[in-house]
C-alpha positions as CSV (number, residue, x, y, z in Angstrom):
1,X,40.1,-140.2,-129.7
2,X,40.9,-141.5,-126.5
3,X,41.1,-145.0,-125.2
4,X,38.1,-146.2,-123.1
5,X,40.6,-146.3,-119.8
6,X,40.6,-142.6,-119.7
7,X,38.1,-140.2,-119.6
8,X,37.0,-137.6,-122.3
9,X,35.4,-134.3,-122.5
10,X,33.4,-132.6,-124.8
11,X,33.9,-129.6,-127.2
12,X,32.5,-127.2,-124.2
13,X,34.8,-128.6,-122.0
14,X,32.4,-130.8,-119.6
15,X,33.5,-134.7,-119.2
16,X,31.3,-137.2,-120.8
17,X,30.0,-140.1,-120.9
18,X,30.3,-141.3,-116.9
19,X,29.1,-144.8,-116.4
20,X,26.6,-145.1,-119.5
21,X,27.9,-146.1,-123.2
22,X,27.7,-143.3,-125.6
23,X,23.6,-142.8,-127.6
24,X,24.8,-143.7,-131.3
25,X,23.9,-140.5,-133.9
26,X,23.8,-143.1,-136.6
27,X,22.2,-146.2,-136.1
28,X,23.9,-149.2,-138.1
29,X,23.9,-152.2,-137.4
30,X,26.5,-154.8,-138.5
31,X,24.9,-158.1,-140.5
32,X,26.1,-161.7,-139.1
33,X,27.4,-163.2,-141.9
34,X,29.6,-159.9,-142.4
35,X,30.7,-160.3,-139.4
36,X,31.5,-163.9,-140.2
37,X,32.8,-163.1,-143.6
38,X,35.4,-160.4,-141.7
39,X,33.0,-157.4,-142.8
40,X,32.6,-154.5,-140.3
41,X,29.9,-152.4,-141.6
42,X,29.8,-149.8,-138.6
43,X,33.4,-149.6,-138.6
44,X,33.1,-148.9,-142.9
45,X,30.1,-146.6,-142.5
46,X,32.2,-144.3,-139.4
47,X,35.2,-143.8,-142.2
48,X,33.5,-142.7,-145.0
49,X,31.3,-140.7,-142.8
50,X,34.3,-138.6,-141.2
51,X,36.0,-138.4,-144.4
52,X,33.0,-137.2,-146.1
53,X,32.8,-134.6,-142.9
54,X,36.3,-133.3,-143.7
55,X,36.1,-132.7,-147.1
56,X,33.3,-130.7,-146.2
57,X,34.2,-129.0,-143.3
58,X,37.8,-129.1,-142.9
59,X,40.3,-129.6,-140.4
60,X,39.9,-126.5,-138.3
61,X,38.2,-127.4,-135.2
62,X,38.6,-125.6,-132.0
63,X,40.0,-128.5,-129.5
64,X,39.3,-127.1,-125.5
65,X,42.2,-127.4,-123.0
66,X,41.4,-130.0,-120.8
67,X,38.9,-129.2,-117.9
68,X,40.0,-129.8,-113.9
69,X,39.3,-133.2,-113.3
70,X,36.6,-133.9,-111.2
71,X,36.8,-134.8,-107.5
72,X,35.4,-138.4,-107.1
73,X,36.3,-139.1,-103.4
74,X,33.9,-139.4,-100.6
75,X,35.3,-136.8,-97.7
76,X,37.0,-138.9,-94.6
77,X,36.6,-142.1,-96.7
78,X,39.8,-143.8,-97.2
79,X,41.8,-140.5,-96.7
80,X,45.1,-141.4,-94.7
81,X,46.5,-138.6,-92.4
């Protein structure tokens, strides 16, 4: 994981997730009073869910180098010669 400051890419190797928040797979949504009572439901849900995903498919994922990072200036905006 990567803090939200800095970008991420995906398993192919594309960057993701520019300018939108991320479509949940799961939909889960936490309860007021267990918010309240300190309870994070989504939070609880994610670790047991990515636990129960490693005991099942282990630890062996294939992790990409990290693609060229893309060009985001405008050409002759702002460029000093």
């Amino acid at each position: 994981m990567t803090p939200p400051q800095f970008g991420i890419f995906d398993l192919k190797g594309n960057w993701i997730i520019e300018g939108r928040g991320v479509e949940p797979d799961i939909e889960l949504q936490n309860m007021p009073a267990n918010v309240v009572a300190g309870k994070d439901d989504q939070l609880d849900f994610a670790i047991k869910h990515l636990l129960d995903r490693l005991d099942r498919e282990g630890t062996q994922w294939a992790i990409p180098d990290v693609p060229k990072y893309p060009d985001k200036s405008k050409a002759g905006e702002g460029v000093r010669k």
